[in-house]
C-alpha positions in Angstrom: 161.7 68.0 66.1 162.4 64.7 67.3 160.9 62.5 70.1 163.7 63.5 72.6 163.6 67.0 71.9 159.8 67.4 72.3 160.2 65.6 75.9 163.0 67.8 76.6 161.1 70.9 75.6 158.5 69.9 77.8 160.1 68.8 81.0 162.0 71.9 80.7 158.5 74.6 80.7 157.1 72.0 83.7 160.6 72.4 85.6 160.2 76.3 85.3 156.1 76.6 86.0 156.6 74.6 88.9 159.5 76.5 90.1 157.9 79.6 89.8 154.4 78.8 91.2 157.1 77.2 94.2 158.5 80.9 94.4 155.2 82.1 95.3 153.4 79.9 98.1 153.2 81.8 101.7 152.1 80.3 104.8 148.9 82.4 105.7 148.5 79.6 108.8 149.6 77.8 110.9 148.0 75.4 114.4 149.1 74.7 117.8 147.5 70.8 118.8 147.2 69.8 122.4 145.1 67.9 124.6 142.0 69.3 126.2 143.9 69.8 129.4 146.2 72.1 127.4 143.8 74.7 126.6 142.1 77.6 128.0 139.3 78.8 126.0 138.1 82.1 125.8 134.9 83.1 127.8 133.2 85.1 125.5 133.6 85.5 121.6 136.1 88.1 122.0 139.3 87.6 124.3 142.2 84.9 124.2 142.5 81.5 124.2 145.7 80.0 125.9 147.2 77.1 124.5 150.0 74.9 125.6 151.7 71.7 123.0 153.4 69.9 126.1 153.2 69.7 130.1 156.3 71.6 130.0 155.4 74.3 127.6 154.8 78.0 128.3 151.3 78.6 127.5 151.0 81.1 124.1 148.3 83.3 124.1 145.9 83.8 120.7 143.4 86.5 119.9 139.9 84.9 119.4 137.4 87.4 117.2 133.9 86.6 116.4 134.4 85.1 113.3 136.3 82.4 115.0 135.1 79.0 114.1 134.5 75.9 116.9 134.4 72.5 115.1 133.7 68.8 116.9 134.6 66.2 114.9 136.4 67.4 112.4 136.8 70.7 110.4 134.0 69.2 107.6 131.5 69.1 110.4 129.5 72.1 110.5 130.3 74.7 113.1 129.3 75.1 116.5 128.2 77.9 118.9 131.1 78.4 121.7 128.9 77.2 124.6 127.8 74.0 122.4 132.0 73.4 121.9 132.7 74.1 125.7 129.9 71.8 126.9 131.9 69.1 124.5 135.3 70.0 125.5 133.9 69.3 129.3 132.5 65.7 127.9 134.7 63.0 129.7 134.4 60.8 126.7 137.0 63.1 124.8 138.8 64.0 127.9 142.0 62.5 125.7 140.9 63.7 122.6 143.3 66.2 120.3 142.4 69.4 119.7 143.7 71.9 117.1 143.7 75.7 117.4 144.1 76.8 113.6 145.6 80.9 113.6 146.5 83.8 111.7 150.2 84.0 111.3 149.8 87.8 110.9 147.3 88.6 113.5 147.9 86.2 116.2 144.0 85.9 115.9 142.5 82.4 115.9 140.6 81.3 112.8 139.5 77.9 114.1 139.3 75.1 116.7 139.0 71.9 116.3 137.7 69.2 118.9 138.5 65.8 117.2 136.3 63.2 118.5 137.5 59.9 116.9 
């Protein structure tokens, strides 16, 4: 085999793998951001959180479950309790901060929220 015909070969089986493993990705997620001001959150750990993008927007409502995570910071800080993410939510420090409700395309059920406080 020659030089051009081994790259050939090759660039070929990489253009199919790659193709295939394209074939197969599925969104299992997807995530609403907003301010503060744009969402409701739920009052227990059961219920619905509300979440609106814009001023303007109709308001979508998400399951919450108890396996729903609350993060502040970011999603490598260790989770918090819902009262501990509430009393930062109400912190007028991140008054303008974004924050990121993270759900399950299927279920409509809320995985995560994030508080980002940079």
């Amino acid at each position: 085999m020659t030089d051009k015909t081994v790259v050939f070969a090759a660039a070929l089986l990489l253009a199919l793998v790659t193709g295939q493993a394209a074939a197969r990705t599925e969104n299992l997620e997807n995530a609403y951001e907003s301010t503060i001001g744009g969402v409701s959150l739920p009052a227990g750990l059961g219920g619905t959180l509300q979440v609106r993008e814009c001023d303007r927007c109709k308001p979508v409502s998400l399951r919450v479950a108890a396996t729903t995570r609350y993060f502040v910071g970011t999603p490598a800080s260790p989770p918090v309790a819902l009262a501990e993410f509430r009393k930062a939510t109400a912190d007028p420090r991140h008054a303008r901060n974004l924050l990121t409700v993270f759900y399950d395309l299927k279920t409509n059920t809320v995985t995560r929220v994030v508080l980002s406080t940079n």
